[in-house]
C-alpha positions, -999 to +999 in steps of 0.1 A: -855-122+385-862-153+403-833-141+435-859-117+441-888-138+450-891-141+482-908-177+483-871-193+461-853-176+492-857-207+518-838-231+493-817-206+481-804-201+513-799-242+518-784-242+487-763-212+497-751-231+529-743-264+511-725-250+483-701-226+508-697-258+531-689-279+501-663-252+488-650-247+522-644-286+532-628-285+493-605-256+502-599-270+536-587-302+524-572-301+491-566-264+485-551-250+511-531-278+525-516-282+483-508-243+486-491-241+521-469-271+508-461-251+478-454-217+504-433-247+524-415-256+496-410-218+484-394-209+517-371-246+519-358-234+484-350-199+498-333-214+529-318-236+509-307-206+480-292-189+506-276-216+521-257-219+492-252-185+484-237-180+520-214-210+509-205-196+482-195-165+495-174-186+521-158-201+489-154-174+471-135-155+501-111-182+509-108-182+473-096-149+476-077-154+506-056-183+490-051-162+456-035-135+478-013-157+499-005-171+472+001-137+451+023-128+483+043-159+484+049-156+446+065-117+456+080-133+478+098-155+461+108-133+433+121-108+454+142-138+471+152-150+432+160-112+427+180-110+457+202-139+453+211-132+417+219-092+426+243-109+454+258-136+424+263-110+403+281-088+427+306-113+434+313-122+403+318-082+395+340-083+430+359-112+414+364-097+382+374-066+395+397-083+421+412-107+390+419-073+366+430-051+393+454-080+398+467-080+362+468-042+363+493-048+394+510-070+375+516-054+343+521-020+365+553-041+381+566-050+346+567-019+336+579-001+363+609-031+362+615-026+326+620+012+333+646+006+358+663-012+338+661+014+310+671+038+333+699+015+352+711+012+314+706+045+297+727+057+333+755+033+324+753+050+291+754+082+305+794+081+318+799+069+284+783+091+263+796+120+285+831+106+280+826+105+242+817+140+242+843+154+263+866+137+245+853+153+215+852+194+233+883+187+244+900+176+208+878+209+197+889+231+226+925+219+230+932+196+203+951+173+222+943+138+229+932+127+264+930+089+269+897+072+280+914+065+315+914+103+321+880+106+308+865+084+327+878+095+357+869+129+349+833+123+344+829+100+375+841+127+395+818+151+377+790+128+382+796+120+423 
């Protein structure tokens, strides 16, 4: 093996020392200066990602924020809407009820007139038909004849 020989080991080493020099200077300049702008780069497009993703977030919770406030408003406003036509709807009921309860009065005072006046007449009636059927006891009772005069003058003081 020619590494071995101990005479090859002087340029061995040179050559050793120029190729690691060589390499080094090629790492130095162009390798490493190509791969800490790709780590710069890497880290930038992190900062940046999470840039974003924090603005996002921020986004995402006034998003959320405005849904609800508007989800609230939207209650809100139906409860309002629900409100208002429970309160129409009462005073229409109030006004109905008011407008029937009227009639009822109403009709309650016609009848309770035409009663009277069946009463009033079915009284005026009364001396009459009493009269009528004294007249006719009497006639059945006595058999005489009693004028109406004597009749009614009988039953009125019956009556009083």
């Amino acid at each position: 093996m020619p590494q071995l020989e101990f005479h090859d080991w002087a340029p061995q080493l040179i050559w050793l020392a120029i190729s690691f020099v060589t390499l080094y200077l090629i790492m130095a300049r162009v390798a490493i200066p190509r791969i800490g702008t790709v780590i710069e780069e890497r880290r930038d497009r992190i900062a940046t990602d999470l840039d974003q993703a924090e603005q996002l977030k921020k986004d995402t919770e006034e998003a959320i924020a405005a849904y609800e406030q508007a989800l609230a408003e939207a209650r809100a406003k139906a409860h309002a809407i629900a409100q208002e036509t429970r309160d129409k709807l009462s005073a229409e009921v109030e006004a109905e009820r008011t407008e029937v309860e009227a009639k009822i009065a109403d009709k309650t005072a016609e009848a309770e007139a035409r009663i009277q006046a069946s009463k009033s007449a079915a009284l005026a009636h009364v001396n009459e038909v009493a009269a009528d059927t004294a007249e006719a006891i009497v006639k059945e009772l006595v058999g005489g004849r009693v004028t109406k005069a004597e009749l009614k003058a009988a039953v009125s003081a019956a009556t009083n």
